[in-house]
N, C-alpha and C positions, 0 to 999 in steps of 0.2 A: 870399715876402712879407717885405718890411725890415720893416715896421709891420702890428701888428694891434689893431682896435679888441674889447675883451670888454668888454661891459656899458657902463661910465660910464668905464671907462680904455683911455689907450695902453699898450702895449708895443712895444720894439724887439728885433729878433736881439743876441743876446749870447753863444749859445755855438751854431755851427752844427752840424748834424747831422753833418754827416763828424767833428767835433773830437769830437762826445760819442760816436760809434763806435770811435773809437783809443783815449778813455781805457776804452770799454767792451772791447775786447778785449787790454788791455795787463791790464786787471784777469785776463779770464780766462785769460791766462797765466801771471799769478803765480799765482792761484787754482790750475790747474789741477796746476801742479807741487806745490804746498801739500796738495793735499788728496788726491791719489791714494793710491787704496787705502782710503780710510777710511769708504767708504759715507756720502755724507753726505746730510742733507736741506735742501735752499734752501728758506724761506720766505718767501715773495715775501709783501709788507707791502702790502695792496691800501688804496685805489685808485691810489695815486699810485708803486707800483713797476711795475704792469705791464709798461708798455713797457723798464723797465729789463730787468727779470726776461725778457722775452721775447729781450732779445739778447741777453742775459749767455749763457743758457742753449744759445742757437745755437752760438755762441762755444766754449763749458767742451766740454774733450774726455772728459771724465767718463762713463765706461760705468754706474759704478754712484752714479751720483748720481740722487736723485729731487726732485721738487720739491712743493711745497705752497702754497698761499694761505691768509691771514690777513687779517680785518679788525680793526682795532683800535676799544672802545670809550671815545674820548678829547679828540674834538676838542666846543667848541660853539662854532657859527657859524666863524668865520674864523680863528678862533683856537685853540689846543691849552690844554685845561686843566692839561696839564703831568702829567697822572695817567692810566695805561693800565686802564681799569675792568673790560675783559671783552677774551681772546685768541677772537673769533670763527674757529669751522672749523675748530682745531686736533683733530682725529682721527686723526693718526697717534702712533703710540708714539716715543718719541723719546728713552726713558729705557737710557744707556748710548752715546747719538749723538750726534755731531759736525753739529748744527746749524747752516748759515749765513742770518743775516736778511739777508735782500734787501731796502736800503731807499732811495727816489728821493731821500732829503735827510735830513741830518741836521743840526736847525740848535741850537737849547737843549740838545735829547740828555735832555730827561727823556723822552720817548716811549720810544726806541729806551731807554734803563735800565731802566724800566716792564716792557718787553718781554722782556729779559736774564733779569732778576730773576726771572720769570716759566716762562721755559721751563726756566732752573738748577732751581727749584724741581719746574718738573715730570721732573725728572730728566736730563737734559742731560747729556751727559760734559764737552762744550765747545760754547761760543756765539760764533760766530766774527760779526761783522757786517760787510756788504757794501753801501758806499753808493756812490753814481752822484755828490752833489752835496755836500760840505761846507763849511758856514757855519765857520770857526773863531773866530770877532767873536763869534759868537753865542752857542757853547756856552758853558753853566752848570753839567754836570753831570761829573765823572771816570768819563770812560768811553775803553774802549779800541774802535778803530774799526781791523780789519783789514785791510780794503780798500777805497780812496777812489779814485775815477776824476776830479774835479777840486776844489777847494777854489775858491771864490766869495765874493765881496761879501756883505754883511749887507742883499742888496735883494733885492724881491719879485719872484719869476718866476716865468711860467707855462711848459706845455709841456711836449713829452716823459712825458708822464704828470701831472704837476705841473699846478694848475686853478685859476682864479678863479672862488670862488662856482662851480662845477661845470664851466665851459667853460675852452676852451684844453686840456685835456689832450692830445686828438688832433695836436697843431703836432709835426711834426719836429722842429723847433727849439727851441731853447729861449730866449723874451724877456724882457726885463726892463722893469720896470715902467718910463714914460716920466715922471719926476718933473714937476711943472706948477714953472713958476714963479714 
């Protein structure tokens, strides 16, 4: 599908599934050379990392890497309030561990700081972050971001995990918003 209608809006393809599979296993080649040996734990940033996290992790030749999910509580309606209020599901120990967040976008980066902040405090050796999509227009916040699989426009996209108002996440692809005239 070139165009897809979600709700009241178009979108078009802007970054096709084979493009976002190269940057996802070029990431888990550096990653993988980076972090051997070091037992580390992914935490995949739900909802909108899963499908990242799910290739990443096919990808990473890591024997002793495990993985975890996270929900954040941060967003109202469409928008992020910029402040991460509650780490849901975090139950693993992770205090003296090389933590990596698995995140499908990082656009202002107070989220993913929120988060940082967060897991340092619950003991963290190291917080490595791993994002699929970065806004650099967008960011607001000094943060260091490890692994970036493509940098992108300051526009609205759905897909590959990424959702309008709850739909689009399931698209292979990944579209961008169709501006009206």
């Amino acid at each position: 599908m070139k165009r897809v209608k979600l709700w009241d809006k178009e979108f078009e393809v802007s970054l096709p599934n084979a493009d976002i599979q190269i940057a996802i296993k070029k990431m888990a080649d550096t990653m993988g050379k980076e972090l051997e040996g070091k037992e580390t734990l992914f935490i995949c940033i739900l909802n909108g990392a899963f499908m990242f996290a799910a290739e990443l992790m096919k990808e990473l030749e890591l024997t002793d890497a495990e993985i975890s999910f996270l929900k954040l509580a941060s967003y109202s309606g469409i928008s992020s309030t910029g402040e991460v209020k509650e780490l849901i599901g975090l139950n693993e120990v992770i205090t003296g561990r090389t933590v990596v967040i698995l995140e499908d976008i990082v656009d202002t980066g107070h989220t993913i700081k929120g988060v940082i902040d967060q897991l340092i405090e619950k003991g963290a050796r190291e917080v490595k972050v791993a994002t699929l999509l970065f806004k650099p227009n967008a960011l607001k916040v000094d943060i260091k971001l490890d692994y970036v699989g493509m940098e992108i426009p300051n526009d609205f996209i759905v897909g590959f995990g990424l959702d309008y108002d709850r739909r689009g996440r399931n698209l292979k692809d990944i579209y961008t918003l169709v501006k009206s005239n």
